[in-house]
Structure formats: structure tokens, C-alpha cells
PDB file with SEQRES, HELIX, SHEET and CRYST1 records, atoms N, CA, C and O in Angstrom:
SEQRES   1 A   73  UNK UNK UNK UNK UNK UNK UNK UNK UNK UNK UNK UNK UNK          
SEQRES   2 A   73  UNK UNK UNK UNK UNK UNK UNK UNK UNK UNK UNK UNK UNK          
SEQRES   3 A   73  UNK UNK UNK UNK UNK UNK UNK UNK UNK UNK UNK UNK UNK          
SEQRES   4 A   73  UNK UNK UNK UNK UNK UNK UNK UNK UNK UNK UNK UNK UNK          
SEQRES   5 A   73  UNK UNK UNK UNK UNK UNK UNK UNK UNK UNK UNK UNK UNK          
SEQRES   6 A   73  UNK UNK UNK UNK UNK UNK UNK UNK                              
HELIX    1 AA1 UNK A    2  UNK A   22  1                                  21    
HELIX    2 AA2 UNK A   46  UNK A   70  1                                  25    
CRYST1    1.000    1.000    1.000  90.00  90.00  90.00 P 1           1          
ATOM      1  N   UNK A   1       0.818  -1.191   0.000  1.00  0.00           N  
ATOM      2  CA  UNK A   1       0.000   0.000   0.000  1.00  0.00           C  
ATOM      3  C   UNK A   1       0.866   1.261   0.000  1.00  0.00           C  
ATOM      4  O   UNK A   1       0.540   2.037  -0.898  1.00  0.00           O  
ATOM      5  N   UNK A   2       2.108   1.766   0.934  1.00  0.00           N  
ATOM      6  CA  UNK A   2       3.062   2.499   0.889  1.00  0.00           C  
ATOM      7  C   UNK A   2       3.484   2.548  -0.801  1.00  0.00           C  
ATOM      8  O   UNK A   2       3.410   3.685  -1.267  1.00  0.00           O  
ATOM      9  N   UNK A   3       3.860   1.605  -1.651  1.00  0.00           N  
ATOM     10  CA  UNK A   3       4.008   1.873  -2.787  1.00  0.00           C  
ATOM     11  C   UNK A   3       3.413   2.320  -3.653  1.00  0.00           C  
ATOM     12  O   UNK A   3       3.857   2.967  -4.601  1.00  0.00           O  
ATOM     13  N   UNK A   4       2.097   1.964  -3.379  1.00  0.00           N  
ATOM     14  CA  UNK A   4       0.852   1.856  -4.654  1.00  0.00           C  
ATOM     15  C   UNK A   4       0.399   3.410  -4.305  1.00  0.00           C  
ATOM     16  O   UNK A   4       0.298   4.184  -5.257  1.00  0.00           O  
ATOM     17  N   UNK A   5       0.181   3.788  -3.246  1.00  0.00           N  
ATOM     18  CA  UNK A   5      -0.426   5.556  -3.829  1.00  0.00           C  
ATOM     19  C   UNK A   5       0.121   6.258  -4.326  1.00  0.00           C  
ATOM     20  O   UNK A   5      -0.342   7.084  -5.113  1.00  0.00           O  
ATOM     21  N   UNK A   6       2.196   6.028  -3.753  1.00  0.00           N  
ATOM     22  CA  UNK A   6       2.716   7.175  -4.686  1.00  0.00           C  
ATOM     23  C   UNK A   6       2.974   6.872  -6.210  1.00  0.00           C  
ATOM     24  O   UNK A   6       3.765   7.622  -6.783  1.00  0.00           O  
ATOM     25  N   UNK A   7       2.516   6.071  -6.772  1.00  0.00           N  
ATOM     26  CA  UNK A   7       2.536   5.305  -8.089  1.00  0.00           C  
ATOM     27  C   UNK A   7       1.711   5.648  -8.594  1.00  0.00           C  
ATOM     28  O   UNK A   7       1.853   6.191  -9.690  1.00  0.00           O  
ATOM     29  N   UNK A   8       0.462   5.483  -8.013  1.00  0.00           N  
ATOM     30  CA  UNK A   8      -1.386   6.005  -8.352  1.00  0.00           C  
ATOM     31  C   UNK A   8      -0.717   7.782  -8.408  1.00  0.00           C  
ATOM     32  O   UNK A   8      -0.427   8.364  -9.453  1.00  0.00           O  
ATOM     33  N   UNK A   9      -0.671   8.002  -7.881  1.00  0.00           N  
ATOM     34  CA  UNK A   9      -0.388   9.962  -7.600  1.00  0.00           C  
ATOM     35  C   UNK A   9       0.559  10.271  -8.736  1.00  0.00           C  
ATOM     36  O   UNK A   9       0.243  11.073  -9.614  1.00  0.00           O  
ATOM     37  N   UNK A  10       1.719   9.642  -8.724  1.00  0.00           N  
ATOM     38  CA  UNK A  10       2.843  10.053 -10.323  1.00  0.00           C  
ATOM     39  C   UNK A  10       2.022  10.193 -11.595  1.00  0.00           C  
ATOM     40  O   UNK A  10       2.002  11.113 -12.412  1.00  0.00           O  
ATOM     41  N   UNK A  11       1.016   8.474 -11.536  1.00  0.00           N  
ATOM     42  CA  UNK A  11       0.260   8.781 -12.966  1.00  0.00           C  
ATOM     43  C   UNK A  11      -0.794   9.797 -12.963  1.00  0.00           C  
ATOM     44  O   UNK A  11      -1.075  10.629 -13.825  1.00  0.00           O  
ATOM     45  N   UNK A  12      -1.358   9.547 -11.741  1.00  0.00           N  
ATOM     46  CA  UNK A  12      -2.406  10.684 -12.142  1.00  0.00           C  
ATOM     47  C   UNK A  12      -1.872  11.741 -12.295  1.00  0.00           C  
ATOM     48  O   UNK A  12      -2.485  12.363 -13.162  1.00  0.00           O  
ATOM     49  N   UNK A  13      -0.748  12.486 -11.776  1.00  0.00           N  
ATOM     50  CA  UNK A  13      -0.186  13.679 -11.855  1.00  0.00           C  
ATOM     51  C   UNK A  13       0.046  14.025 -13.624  1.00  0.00           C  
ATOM     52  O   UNK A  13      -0.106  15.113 -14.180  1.00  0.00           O  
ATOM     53  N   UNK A  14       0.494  12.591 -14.299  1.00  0.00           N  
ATOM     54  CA  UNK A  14       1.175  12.697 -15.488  1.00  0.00           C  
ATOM     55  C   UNK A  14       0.699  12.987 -16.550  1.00  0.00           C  
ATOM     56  O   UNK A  14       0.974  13.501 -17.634  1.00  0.00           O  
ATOM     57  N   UNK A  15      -0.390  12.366 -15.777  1.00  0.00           N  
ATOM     58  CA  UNK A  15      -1.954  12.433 -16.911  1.00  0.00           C  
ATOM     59  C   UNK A  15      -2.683  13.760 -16.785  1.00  0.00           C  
ATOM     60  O   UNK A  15      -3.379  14.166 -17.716  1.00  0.00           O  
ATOM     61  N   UNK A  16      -2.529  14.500 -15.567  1.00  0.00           N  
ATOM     62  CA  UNK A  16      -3.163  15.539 -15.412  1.00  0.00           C  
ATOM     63  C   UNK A  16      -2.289  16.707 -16.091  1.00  0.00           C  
ATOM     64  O   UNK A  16      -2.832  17.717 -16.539  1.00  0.00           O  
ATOM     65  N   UNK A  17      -0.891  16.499 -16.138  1.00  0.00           N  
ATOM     66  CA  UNK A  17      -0.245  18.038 -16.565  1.00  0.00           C  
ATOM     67  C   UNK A  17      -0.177  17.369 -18.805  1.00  0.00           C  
ATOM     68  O   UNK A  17       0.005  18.109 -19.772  1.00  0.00           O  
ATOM     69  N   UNK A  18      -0.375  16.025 -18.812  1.00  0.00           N  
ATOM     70  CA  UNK A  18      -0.994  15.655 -20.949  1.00  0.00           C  
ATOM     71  C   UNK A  18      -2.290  16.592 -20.547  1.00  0.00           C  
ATOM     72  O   UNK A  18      -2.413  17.790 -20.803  1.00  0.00           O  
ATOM     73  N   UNK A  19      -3.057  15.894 -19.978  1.00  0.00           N  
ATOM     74  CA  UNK A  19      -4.477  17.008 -20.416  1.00  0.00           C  
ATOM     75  C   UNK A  19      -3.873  18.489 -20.385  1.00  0.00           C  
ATOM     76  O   UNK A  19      -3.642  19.111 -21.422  1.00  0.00           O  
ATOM     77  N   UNK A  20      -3.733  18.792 -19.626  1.00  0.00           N  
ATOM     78  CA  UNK A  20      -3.389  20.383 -19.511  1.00  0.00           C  
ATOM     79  C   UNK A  20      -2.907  20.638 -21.055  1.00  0.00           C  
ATOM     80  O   UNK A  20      -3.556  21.224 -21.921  1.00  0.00           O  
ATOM     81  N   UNK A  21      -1.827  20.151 -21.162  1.00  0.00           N  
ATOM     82  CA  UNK A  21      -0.874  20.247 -22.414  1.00  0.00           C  
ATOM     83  C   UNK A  21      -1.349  20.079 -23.622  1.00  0.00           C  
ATOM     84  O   UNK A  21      -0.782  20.744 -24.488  1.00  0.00           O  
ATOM     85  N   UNK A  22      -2.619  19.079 -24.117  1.00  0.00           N  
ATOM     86  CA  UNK A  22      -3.177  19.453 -25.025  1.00  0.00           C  
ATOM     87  C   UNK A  22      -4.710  20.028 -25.044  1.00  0.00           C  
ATOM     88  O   UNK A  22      -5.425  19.733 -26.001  1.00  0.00           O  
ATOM     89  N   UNK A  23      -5.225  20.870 -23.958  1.00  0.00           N  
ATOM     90  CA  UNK A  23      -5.866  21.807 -23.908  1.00  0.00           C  
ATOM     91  C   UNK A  23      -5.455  22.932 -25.367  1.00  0.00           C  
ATOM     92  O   UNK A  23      -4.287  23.153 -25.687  1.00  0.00           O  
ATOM     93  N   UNK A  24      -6.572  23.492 -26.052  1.00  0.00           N  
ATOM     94  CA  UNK A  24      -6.494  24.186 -26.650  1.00  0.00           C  
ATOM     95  C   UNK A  24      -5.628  25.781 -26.506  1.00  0.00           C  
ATOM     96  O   UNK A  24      -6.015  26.237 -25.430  1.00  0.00           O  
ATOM     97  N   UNK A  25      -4.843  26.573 -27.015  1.00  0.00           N  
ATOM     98  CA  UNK A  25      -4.166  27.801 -26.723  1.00  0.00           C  
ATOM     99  C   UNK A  25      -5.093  28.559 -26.840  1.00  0.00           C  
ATOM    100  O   UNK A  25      -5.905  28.449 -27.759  1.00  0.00           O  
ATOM    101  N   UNK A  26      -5.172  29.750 -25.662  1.00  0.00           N  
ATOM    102  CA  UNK A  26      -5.984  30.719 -25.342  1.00  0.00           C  
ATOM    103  C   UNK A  26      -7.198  30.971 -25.414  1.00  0.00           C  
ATOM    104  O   UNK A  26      -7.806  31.844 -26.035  1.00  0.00           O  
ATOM    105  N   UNK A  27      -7.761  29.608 -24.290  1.00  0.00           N  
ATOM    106  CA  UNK A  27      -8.993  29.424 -23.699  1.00  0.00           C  
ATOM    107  C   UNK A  27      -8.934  29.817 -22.560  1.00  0.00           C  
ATOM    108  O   UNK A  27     -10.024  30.093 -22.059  1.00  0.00           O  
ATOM    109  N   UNK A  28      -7.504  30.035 -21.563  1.00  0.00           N  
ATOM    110  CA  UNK A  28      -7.675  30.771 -20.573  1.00  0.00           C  
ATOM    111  C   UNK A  28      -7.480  32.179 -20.233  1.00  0.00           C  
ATOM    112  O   UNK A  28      -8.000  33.153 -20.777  1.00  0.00           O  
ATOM    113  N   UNK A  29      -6.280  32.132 -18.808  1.00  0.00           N  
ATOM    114  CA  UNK A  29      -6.259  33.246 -18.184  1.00  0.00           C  
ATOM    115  C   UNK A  29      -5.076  34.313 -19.366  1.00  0.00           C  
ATOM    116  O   UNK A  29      -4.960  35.536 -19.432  1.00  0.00           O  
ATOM    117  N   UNK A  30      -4.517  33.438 -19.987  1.00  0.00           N  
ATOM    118  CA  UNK A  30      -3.393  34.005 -21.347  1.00  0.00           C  
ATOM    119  C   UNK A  30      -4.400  34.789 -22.250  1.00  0.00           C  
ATOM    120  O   UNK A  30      -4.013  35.868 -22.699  1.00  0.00           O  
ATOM    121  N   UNK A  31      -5.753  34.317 -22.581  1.00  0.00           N  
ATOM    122  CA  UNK A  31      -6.324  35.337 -23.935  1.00  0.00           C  
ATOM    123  C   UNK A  31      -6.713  36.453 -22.938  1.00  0.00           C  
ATOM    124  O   UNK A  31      -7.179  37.438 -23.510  1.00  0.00           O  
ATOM    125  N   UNK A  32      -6.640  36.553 -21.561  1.00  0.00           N  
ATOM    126  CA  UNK A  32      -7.210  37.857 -21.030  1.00  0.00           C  
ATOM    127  C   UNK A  32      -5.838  39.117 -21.214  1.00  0.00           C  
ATOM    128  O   UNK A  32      -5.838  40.261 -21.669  1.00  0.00           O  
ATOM    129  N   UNK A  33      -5.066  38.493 -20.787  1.00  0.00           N  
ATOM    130  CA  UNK A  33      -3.739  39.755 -21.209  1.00  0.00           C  
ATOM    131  C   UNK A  33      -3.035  39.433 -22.418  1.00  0.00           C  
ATOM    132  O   UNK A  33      -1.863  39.062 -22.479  1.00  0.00           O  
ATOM    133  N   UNK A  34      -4.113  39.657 -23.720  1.00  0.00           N  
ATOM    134  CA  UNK A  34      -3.643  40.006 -25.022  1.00  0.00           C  
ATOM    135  C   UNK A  34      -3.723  38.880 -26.120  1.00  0.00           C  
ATOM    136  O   UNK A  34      -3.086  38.863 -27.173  1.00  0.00           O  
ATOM    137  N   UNK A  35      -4.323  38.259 -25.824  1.00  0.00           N  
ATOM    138  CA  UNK A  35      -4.587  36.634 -26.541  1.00  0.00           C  
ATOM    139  C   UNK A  35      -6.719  37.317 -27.701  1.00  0.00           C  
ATOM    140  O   UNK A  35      -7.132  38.424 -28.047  1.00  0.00           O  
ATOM    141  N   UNK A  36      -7.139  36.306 -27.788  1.00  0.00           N  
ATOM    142  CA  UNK A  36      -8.446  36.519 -28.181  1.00  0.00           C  
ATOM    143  C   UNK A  36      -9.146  37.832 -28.030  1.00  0.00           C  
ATOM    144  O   UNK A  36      -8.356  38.372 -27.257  1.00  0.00           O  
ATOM    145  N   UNK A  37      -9.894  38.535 -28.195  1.00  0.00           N  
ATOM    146  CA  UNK A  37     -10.633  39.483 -27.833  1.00  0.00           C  
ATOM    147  C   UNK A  37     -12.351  39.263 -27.389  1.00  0.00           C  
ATOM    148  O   UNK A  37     -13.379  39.912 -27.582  1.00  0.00           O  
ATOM    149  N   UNK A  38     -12.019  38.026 -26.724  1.00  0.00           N  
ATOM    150  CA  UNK A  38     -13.726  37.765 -26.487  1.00  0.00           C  
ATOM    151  C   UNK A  38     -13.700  37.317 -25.105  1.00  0.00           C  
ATOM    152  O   UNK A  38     -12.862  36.673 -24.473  1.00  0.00           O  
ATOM    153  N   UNK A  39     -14.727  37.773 -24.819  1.00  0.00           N  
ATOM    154  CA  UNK A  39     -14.650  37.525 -22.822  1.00  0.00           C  
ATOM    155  C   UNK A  39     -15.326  36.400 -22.265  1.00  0.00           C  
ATOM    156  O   UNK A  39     -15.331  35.882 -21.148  1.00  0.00           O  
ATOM    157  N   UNK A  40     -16.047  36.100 -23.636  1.00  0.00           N  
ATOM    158  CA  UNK A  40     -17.115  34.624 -22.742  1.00  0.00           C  
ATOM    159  C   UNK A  40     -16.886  33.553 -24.133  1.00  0.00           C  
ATOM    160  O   UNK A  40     -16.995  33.960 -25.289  1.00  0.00           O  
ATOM    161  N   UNK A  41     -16.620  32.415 -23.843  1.00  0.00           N  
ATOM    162  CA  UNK A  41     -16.787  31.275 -24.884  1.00  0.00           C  
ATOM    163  C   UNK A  41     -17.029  30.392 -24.220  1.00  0.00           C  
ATOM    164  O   UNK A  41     -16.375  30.061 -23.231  1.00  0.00           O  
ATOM    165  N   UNK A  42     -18.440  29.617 -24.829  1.00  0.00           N  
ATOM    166  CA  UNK A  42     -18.787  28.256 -24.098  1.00  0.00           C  
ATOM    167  C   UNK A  42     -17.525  27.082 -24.304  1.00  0.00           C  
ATOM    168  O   UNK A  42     -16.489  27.170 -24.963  1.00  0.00           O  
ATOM    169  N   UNK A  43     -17.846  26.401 -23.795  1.00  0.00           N  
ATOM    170  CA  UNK A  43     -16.563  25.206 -23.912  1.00  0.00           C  
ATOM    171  C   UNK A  43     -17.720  24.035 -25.211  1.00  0.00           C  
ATOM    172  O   UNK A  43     -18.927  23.986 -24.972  1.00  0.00           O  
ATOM    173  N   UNK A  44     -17.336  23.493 -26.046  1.00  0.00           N  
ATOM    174  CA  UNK A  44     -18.076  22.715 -26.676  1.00  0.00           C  
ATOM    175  C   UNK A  44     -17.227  21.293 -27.252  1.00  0.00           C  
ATOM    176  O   UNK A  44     -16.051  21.392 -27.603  1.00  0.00           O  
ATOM    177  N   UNK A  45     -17.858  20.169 -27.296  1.00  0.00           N  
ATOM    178  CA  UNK A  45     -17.359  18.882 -27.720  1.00  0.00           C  
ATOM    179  C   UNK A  45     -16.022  18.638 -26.801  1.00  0.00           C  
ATOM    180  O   UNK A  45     -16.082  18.807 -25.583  1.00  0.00           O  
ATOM    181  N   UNK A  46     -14.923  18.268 -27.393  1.00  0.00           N  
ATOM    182  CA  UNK A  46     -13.732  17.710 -26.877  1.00  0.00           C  
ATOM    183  C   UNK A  46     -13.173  19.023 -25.535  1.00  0.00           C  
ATOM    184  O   UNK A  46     -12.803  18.765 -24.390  1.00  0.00           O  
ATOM    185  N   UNK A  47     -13.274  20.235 -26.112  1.00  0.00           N  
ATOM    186  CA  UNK A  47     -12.990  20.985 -25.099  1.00  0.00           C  
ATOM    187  C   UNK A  47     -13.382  21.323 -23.916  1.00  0.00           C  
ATOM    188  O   UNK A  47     -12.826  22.010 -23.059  1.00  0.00           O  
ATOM    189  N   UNK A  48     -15.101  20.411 -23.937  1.00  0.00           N  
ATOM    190  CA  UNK A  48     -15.688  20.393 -22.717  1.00  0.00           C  
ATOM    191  C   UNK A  48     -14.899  19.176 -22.006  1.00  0.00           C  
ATOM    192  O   UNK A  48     -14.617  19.332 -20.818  1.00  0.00           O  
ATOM    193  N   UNK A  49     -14.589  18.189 -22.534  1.00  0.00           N  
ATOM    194  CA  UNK A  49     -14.455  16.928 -22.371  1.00  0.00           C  
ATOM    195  C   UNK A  49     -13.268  17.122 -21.329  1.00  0.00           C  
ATOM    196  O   UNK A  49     -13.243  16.708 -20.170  1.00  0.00           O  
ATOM    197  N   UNK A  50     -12.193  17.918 -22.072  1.00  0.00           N  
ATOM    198  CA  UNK A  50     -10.847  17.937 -21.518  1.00  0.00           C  
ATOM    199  C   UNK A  50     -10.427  19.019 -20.187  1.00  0.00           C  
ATOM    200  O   UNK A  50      -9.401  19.062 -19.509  1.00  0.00           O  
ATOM    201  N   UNK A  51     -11.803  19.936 -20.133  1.00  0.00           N  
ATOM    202  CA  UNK A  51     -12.180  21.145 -19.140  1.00  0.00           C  
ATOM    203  C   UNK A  51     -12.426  19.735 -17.944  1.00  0.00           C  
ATOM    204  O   UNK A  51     -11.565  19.650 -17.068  1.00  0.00           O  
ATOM    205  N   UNK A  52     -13.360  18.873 -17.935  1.00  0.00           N  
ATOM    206  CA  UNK A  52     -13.830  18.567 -16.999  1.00  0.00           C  
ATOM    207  C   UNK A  52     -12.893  17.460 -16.299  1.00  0.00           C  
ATOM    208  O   UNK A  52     -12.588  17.322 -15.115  1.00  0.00           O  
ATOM    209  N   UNK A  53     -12.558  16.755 -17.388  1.00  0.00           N  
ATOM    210  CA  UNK A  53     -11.188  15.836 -17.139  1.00  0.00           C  
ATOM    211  C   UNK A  53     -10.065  16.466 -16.440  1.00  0.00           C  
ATOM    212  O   UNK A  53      -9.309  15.963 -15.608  1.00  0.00           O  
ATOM    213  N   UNK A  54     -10.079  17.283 -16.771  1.00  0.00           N  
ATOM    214  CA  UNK A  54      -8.716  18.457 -16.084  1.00  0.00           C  
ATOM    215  C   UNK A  54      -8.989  18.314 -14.554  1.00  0.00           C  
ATOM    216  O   UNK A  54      -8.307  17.854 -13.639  1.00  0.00           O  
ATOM    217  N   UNK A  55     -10.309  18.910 -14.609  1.00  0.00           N  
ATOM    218  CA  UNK A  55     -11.109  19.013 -12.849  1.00  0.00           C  
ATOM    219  C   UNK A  55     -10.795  18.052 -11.918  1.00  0.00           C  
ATOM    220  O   UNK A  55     -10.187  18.039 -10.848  1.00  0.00           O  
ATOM    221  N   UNK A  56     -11.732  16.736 -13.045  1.00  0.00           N  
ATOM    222  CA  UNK A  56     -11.300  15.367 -12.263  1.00  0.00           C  
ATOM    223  C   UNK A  56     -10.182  14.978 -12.075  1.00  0.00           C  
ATOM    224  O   UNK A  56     -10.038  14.627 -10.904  1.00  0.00           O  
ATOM    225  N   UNK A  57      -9.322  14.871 -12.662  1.00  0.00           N  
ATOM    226  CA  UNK A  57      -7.710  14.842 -12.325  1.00  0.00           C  
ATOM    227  C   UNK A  57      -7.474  15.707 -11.564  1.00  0.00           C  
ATOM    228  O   UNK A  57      -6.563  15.165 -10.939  1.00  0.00           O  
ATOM    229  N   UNK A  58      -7.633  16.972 -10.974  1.00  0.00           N  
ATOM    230  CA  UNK A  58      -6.821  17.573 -10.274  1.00  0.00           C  
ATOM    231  C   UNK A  58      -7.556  17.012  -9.165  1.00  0.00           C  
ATOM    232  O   UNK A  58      -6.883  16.212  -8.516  1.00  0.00           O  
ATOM    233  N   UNK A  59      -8.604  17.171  -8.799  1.00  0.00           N  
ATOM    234  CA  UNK A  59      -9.435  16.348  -7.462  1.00  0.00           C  
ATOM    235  C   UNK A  59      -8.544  15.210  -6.994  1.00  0.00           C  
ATOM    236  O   UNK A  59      -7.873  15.278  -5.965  1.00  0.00           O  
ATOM    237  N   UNK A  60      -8.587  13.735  -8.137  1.00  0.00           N  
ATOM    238  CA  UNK A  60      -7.586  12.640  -7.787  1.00  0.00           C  
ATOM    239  C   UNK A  60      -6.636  12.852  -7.204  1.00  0.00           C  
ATOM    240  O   UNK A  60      -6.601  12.492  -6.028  1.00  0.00           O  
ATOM    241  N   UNK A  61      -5.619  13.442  -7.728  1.00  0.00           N  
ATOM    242  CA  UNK A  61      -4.263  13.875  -7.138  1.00  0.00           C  
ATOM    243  C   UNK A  61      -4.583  14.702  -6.364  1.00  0.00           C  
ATOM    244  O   UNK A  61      -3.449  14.976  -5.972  1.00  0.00           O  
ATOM    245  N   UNK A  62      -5.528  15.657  -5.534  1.00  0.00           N  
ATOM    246  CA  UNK A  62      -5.305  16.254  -4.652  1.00  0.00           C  
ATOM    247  C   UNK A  62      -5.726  15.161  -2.993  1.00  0.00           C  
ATOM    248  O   UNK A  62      -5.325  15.170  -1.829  1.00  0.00           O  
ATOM    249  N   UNK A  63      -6.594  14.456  -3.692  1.00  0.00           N  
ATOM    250  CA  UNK A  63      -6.848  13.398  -2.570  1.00  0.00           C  
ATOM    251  C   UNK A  63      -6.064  12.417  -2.504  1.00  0.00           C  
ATOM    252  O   UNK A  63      -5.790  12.000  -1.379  1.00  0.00           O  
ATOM    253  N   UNK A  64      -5.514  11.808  -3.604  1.00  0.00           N  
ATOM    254  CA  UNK A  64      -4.234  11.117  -3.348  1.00  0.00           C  
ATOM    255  C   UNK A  64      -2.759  11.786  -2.593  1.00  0.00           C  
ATOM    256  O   UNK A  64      -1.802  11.188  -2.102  1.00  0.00           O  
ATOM    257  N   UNK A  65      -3.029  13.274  -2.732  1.00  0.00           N  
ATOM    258  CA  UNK A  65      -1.796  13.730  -2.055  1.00  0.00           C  
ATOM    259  C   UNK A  65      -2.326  13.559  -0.336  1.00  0.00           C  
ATOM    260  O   UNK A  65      -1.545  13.118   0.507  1.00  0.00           O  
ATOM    261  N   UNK A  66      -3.849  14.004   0.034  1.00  0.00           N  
ATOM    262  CA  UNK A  66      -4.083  13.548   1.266  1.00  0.00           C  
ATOM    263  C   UNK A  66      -3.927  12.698   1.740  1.00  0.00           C  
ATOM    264  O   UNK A  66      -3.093  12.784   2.642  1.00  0.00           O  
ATOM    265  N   UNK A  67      -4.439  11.580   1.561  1.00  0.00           N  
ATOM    266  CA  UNK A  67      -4.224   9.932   1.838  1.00  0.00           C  
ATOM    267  C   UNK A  67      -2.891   9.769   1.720  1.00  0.00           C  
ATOM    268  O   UNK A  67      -2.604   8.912   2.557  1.00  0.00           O  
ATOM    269  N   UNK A  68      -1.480  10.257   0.902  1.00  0.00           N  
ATOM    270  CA  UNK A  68      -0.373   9.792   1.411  1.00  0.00           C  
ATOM    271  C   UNK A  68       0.224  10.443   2.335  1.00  0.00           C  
ATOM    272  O   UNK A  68       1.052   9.765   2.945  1.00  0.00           O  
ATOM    273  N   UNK A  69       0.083  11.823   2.766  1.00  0.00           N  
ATOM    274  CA  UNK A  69       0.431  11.970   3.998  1.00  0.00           C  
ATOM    275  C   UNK A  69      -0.867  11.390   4.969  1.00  0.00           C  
ATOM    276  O   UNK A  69      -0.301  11.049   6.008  1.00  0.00           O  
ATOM    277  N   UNK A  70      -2.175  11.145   5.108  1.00  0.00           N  
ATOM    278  CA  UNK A  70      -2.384  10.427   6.223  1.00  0.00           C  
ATOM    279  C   UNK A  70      -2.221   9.113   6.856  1.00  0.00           C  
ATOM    280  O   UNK A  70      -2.228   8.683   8.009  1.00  0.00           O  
ATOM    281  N   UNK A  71      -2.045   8.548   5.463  1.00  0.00           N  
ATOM    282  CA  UNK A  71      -1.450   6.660   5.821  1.00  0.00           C  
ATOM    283  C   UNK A  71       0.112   6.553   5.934  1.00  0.00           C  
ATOM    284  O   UNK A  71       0.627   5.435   5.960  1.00  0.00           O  
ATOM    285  N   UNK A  72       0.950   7.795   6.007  1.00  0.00           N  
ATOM    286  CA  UNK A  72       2.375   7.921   6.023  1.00  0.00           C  
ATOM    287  C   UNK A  72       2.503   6.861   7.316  1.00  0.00           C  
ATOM    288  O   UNK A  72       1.608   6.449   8.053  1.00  0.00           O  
ATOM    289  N   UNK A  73       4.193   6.514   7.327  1.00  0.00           N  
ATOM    290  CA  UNK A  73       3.970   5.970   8.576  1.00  0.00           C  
ATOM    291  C   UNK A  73       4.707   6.805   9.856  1.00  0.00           C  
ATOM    292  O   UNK A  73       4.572   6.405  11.012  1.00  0.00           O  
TER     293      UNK A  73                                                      
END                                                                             
């Protein structure tokens, strides 16, 4: 068990900063200082997909970072 979360936590981490990485360019906080000129865009198809996936991955790894410091020994 000592092995297996920080293993579970690397991938999810790994997987969480690919999504990030192929997130579309300047859907975020970058088109506000000088990127796009539009202030609201819905998210649609794959880009919703990869918005929410993002979420869920960061959740995983943030609870996997809990659980390994609380089952530390």
C-alpha cells in the first residue's frame, strides 16, 4: 500500500499536466492579457471533455496527495 499511492499519484499527476498540455491555446487566463478578444466562450465537444477531465484529475491527485500523507507511517 506504501508503494501503490505514490505510483497512483505520479500517474495521475502525469496524466493531469498531458491534459493540460493538449488543452487548446488561449482558452484561458493568457487570452485575457492580449490573446483573443472575447470575454465569454462556451466550452463545446472535446474541449468540454478535456475542461472537466482536467477538474477530475486535479481532485484525484489532490486526494491522493491527502491519503499519502495520512497513511504515512
Amino acid at each position: 500500500m506504501q508503494t501503490l499511492l505514490p505510483l497512483l499519484q505520479m500517474l495521475t499527476a502525469g496524466t493531469l499536466i498531458a491534459v493540460i498540455l493538449l488543452q487548446a491555446k488561449g482558452t484561458g487566463l493568457s487570452s485575457t492579457f492580449g490573446g483573443a478578444g472575447m470575454f465569454y466562450q462556451s466550452r463545446r465537444g472535446i474541449e468540454k471533455i478535456f475542461f472537466r477531465l482536467t477538474v477530475a484529475l486535479a481532485v484525484i491527485v489532490g486526494i491522493l496527495s491527502v491519503l499519502n500523507i495520512w497513511l504515512a507511517p
